[in-house]
MDAnalysis code that builds the backbone (N, CA, C; Angstrom):
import MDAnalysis as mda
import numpy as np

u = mda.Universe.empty(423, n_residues=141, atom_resindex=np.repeat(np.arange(141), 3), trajectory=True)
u.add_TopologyAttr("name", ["N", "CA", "C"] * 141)
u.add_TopologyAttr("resid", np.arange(1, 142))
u.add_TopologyAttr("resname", ["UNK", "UNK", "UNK", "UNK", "UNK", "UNK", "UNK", "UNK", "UNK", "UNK", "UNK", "UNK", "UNK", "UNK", "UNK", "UNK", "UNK", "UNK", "UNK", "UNK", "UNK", "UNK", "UNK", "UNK", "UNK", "UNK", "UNK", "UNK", "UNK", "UNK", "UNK", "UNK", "UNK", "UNK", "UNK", "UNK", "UNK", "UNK", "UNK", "UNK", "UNK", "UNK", "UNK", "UNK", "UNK", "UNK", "UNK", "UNK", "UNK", "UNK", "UNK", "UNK", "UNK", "UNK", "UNK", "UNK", "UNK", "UNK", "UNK", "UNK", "UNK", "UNK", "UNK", "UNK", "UNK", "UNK", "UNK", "UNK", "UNK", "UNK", "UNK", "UNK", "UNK", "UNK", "UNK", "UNK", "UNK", "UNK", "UNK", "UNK", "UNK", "UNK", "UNK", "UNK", "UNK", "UNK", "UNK", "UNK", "UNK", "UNK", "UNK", "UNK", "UNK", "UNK", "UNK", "UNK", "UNK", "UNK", "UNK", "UNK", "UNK", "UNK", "UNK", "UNK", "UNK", "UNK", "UNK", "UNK", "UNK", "UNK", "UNK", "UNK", "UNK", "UNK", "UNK", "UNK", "UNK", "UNK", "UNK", "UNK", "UNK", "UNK", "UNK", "UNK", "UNK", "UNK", "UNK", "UNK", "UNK", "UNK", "UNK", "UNK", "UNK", "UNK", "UNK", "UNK", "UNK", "UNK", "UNK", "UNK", "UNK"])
u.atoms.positions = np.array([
    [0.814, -1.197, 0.000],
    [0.000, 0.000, 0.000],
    [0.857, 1.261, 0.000],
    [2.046, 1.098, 0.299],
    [3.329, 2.087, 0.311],
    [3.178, 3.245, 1.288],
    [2.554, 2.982, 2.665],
    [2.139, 3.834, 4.002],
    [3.181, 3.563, 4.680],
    [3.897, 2.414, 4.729],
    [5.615, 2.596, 5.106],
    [6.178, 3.501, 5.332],
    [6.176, 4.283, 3.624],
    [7.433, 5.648, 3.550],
    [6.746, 6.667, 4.785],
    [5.687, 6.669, 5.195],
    [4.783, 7.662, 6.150],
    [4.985, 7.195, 7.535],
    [5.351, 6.354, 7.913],
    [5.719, 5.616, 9.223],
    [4.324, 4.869, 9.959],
    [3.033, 4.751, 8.775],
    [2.154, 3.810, 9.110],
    [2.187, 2.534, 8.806],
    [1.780, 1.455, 10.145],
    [2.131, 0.160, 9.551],
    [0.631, -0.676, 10.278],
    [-0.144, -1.377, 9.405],
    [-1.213, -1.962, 9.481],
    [-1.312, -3.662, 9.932],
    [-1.910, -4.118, 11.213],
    [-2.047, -5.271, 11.839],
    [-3.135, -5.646, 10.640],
    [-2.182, -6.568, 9.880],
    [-2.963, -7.429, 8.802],
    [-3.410, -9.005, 9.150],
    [-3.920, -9.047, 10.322],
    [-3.713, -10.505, 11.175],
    [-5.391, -10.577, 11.628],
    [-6.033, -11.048, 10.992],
    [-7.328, -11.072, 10.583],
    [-8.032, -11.959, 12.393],
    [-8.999, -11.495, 12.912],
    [-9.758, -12.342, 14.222],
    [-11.064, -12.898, 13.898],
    [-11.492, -14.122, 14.581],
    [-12.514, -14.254, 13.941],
    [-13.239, -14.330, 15.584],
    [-12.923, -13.404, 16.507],
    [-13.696, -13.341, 17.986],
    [-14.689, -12.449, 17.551],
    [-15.885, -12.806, 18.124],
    [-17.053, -12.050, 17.611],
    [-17.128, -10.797, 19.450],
    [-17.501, -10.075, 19.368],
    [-17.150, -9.307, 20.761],
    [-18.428, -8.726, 21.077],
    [-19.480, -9.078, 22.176],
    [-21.180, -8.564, 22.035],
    [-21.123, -7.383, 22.718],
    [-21.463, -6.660, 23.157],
    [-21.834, -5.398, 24.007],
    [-23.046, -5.622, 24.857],
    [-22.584, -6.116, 25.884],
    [-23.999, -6.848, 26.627],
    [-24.891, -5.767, 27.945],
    [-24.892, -4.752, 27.468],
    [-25.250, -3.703, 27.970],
    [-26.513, -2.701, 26.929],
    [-27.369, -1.845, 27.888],
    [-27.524, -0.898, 26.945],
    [-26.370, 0.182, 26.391],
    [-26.099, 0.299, 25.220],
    [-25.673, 0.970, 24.861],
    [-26.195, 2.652, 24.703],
    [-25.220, 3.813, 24.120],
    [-26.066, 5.052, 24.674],
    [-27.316, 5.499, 23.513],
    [-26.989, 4.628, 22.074],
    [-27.958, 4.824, 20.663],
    [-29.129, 4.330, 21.522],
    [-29.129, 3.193, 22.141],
    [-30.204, 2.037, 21.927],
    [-31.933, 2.573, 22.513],
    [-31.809, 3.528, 23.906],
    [-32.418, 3.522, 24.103],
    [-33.602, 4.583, 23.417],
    [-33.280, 5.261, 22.964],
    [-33.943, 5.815, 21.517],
    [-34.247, 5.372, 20.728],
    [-33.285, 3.960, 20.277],
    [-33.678, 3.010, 18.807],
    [-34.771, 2.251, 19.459],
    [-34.810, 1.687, 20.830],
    [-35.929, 1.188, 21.428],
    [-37.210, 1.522, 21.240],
    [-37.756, 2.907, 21.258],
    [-38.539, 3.274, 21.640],
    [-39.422, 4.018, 20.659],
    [-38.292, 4.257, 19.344],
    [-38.913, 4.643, 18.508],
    [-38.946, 4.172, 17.304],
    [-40.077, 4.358, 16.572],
    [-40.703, 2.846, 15.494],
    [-40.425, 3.645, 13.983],
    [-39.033, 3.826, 13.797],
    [-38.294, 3.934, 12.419],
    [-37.705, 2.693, 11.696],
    [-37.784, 2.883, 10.849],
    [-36.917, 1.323, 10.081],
    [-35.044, 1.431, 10.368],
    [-34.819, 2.645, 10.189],
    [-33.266, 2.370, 10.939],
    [-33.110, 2.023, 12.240],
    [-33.954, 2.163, 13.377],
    [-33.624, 1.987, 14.853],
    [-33.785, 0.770, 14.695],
    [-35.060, -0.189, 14.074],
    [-35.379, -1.381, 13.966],
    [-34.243, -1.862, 13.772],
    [-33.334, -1.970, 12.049],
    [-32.084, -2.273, 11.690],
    [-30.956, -2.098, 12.392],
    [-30.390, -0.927, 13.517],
    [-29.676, -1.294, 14.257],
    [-29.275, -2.078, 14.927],
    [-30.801, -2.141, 15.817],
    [-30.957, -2.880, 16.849],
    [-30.938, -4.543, 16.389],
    [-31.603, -4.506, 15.249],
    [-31.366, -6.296, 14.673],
    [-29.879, -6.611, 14.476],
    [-29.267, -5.721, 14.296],
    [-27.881, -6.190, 13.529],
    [-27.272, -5.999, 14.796],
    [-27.388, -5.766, 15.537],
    [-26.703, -6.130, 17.429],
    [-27.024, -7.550, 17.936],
    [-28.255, -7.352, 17.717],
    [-29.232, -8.978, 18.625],
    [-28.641, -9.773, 17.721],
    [-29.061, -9.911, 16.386],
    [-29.613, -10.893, 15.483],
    [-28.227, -12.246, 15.522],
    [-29.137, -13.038, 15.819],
    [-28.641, -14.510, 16.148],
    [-27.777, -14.939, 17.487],
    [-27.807, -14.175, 18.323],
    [-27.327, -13.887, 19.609],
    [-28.200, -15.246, 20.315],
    [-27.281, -15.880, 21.071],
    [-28.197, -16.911, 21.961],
    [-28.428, -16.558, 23.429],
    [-29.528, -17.043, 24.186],
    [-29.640, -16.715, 25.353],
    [-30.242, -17.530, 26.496],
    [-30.127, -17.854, 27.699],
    [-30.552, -19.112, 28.060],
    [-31.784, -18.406, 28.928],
    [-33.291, -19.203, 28.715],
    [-34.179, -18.773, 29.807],
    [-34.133, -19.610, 30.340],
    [-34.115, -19.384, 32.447],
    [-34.219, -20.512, 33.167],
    [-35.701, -20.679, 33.554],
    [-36.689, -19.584, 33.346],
    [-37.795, -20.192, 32.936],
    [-38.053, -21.091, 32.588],
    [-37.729, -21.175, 31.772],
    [-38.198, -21.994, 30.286],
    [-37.216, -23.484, 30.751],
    [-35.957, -22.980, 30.267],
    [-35.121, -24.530, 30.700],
    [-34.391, -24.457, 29.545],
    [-34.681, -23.578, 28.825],
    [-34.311, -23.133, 26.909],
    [-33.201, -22.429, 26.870],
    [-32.597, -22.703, 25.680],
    [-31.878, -21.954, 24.638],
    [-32.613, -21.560, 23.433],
    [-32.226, -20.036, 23.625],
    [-33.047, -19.323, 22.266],
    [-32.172, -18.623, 21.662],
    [-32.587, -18.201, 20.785],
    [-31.490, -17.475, 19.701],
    [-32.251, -16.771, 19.036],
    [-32.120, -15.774, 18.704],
    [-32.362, -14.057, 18.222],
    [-32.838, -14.466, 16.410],
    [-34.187, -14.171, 16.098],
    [-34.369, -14.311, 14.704],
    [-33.851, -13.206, 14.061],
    [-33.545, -14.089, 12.568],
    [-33.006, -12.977, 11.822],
    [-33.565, -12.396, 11.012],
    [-35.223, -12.561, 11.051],
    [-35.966, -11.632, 10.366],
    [-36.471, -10.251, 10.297],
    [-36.630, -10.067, 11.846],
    [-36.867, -8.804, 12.520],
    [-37.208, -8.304, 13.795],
    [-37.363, -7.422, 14.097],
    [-37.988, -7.308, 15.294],
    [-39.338, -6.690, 15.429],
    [-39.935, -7.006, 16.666],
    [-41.702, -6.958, 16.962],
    [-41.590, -5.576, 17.412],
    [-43.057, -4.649, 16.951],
    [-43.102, -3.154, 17.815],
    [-43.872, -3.678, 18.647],
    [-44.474, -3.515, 19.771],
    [-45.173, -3.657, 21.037],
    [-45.453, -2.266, 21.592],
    [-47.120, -1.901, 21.178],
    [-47.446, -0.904, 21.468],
    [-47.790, -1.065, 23.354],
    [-48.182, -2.418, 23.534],
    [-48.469, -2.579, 25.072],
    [-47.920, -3.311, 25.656],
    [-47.570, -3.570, 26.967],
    [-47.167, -5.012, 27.233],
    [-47.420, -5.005, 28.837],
    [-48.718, -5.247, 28.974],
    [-49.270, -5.636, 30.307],
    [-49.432, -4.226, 30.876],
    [-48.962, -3.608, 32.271],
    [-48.895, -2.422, 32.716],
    [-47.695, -1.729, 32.556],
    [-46.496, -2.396, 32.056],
    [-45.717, -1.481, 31.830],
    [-45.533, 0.255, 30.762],
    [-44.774, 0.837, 31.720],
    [-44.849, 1.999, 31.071],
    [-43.819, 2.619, 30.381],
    [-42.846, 1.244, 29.399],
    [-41.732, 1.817, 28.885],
    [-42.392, 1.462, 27.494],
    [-43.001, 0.688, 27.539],
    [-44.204, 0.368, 26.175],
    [-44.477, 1.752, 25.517],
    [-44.523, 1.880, 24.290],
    [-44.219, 1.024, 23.089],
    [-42.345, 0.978, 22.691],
    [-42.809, -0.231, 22.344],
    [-40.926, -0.054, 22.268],
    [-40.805, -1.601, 21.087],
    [-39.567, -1.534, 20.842],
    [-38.904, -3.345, 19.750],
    [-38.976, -3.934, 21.128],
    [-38.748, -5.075, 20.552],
    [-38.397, -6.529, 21.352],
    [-38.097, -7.289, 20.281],
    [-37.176, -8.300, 20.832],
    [-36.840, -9.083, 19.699],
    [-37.399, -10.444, 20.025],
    [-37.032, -11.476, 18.731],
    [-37.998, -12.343, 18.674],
    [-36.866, -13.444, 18.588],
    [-37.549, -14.863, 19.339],
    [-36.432, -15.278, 19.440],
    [-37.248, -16.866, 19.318],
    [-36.430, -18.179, 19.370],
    [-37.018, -19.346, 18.844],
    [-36.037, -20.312, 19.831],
    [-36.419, -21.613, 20.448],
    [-35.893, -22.548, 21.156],
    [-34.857, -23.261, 20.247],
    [-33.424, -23.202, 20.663],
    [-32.860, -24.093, 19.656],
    [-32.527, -25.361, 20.595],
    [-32.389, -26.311, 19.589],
    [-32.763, -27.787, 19.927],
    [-31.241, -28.568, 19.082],
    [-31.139, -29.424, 19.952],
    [-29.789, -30.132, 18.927],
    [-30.126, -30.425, 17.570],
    [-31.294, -30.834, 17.455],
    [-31.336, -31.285, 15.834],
    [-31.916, -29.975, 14.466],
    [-31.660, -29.268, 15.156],
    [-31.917, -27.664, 14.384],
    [-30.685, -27.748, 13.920],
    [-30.636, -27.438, 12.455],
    [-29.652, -26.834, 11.680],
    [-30.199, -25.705, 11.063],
    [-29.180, -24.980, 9.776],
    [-29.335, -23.950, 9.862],
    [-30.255, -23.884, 8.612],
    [-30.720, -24.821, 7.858],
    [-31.148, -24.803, 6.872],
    [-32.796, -24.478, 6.863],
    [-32.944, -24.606, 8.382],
    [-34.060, -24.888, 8.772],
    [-35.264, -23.528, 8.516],
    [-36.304, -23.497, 8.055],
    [-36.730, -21.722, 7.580],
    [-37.644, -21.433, 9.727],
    [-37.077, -20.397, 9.896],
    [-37.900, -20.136, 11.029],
    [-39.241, -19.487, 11.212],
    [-39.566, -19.647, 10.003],
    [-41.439, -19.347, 9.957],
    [-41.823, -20.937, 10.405],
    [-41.226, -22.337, 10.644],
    [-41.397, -23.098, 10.967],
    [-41.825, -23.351, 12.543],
    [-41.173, -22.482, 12.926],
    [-41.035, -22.351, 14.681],
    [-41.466, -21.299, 15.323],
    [-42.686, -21.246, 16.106],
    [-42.801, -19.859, 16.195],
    [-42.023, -19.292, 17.522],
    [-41.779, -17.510, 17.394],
    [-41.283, -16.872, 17.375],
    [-41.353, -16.627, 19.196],
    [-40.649, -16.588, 20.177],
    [-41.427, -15.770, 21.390],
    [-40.707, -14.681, 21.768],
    [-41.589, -13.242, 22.106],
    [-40.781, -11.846, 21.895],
    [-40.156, -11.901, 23.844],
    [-39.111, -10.833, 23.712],
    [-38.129, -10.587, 24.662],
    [-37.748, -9.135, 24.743],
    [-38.121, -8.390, 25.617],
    [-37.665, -7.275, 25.926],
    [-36.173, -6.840, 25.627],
    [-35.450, -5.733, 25.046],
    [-34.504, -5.446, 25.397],
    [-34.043, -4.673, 26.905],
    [-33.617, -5.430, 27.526],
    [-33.341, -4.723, 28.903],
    [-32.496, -5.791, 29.666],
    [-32.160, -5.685, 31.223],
    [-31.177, -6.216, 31.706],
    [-31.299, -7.446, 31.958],
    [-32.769, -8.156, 31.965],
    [-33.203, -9.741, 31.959],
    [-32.641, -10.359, 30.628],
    [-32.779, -9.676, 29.605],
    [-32.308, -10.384, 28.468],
    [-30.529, -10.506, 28.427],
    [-29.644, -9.394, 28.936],
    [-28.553, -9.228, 28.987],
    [-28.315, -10.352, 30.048],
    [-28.945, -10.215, 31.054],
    [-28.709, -11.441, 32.108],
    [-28.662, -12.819, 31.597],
    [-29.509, -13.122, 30.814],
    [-29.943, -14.569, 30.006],
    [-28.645, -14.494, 28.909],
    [-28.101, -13.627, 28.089],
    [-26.848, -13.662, 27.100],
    [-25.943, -13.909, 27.911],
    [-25.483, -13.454, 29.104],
    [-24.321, -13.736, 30.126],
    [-24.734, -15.000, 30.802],
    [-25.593, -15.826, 30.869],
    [-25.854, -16.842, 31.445],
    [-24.642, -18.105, 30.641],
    [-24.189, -18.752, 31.582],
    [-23.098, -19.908, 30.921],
    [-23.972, -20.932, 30.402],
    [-25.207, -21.366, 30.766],
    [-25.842, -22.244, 29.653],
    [-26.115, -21.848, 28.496],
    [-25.739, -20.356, 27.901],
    [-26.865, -20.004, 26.658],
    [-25.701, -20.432, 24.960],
    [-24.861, -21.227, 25.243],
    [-24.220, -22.372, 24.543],
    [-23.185, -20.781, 23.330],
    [-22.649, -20.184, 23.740],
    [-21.914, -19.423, 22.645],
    [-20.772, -20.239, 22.363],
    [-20.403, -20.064, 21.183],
    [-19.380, -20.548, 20.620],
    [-17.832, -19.984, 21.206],
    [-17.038, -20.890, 20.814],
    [-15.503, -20.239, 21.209],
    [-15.303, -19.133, 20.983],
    [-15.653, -18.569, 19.809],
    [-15.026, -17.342, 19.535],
    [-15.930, -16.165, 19.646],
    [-16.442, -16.234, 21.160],
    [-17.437, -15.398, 21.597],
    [-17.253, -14.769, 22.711],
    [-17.142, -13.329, 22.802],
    [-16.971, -12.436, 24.127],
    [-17.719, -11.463, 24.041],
    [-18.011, -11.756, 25.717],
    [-18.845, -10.555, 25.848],
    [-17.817, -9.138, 26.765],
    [-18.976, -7.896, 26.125],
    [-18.181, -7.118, 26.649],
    [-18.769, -6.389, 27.376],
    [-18.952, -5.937, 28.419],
    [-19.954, -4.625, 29.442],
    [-19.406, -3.662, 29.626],
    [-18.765, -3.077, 29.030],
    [-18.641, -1.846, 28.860],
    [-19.960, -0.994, 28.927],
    [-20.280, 0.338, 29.097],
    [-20.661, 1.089, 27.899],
    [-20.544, 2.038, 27.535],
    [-21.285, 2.824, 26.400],
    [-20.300, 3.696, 25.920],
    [-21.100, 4.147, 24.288],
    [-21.182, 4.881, 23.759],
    [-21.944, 5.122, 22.216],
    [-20.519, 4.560, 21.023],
    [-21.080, 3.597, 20.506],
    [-20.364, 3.347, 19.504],
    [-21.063, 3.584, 18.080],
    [-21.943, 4.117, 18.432],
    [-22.422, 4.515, 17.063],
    [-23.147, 3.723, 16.075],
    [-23.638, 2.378, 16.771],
    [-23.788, 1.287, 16.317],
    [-23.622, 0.927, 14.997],
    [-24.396, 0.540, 13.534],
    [-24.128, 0.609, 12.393],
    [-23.328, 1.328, 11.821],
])
C-alpha cells in the first residue's frame, strides 16, 4: 500500500472473535422506543442470532433474523411502546437450513433480563465469543 514511507504500519492478522456489548448501549435507548426502520435495523444487527438461556423456560433461544416486533403494550408497563426481539428454542437437531417461519417466534424485551440470560453460561456461545460490558456510544451501524 506504500504507508511505510509515512511511518504507518497496518495489523494485517485477521480475528474471527465475535465481541457482544452486553449492555444498553447510549444509541439504543432511543432506537428502542422509537418505530423507524433504521432503529429497527440497528438494533437487529446487534441482537440478530445472539443466543440466550431462559431458566424459565429450561431453553436456549437465539435471536431471529428476520426482525424485530413493535409492542405498542405489554401488560402495565410503562416503557411500552418499544422493539423486542424475537427469538425461537434451539434444539440439537436444528440446523441452519431450517426456515424459522417453521417455529414460532417468542418476543423478549430489550433490557437487563435479556442481557442477564446472554451472560448466562448455559446459553451455549461458541468459542469465539466475548462478551463485553462496557458502555459507551459506539455509534452502532
Amino acid at each position: 500500500m506504500g504507508l511505510g514511507k509515512y511511518g504507518i504500519t497496518l495489523d494485517m492478522d485477521a480475528t474471527d472473535m465475535v465481541v457482544f456489548k452486553c449492555c444498553e448501549e447510549d444509541w439504543e435507548k432511543e432506537a428502542r422506543t422509537k418505530q423507524l426502520t433504521i432503529n429497527e435495523f440497528r438494533l437487529l444487527y446487534k441482537y440478530i442470532g445472539e443466543k440466550f438461556f431462559d431458566k424459565d423456560e429450561d431453553q436456549v433461544y437465539k435471536i431471529c433474523a428476520t426482525n424485530l416486533e413493535w409492542q405498542m403494550k405489554i401488560g402495565k408497563d410503562t416503557t411500552a411502546p418499544c422493539y423486542v426481539v424475537l427469538a425461537k428454542p434451539v434444539s440439537e437437531e436444528d440446523d441452519d437450513e431450517e426456515e424459522e417461519g417453521e417455529v414460532e417466534c417468542g418476543s423478549y424485551r430489550i433490557n437487563d433480563m435479556l442481557y442477564d440470560m446472554i451472560r448466562d453460561s448455559r446459553s451455549e456461545h461458541p468459542e469465539d465469543f466475548q462478551i463485553k460490558e462496557e458502555q459507551g456510544d459506539s455509534g452502532g451501524v
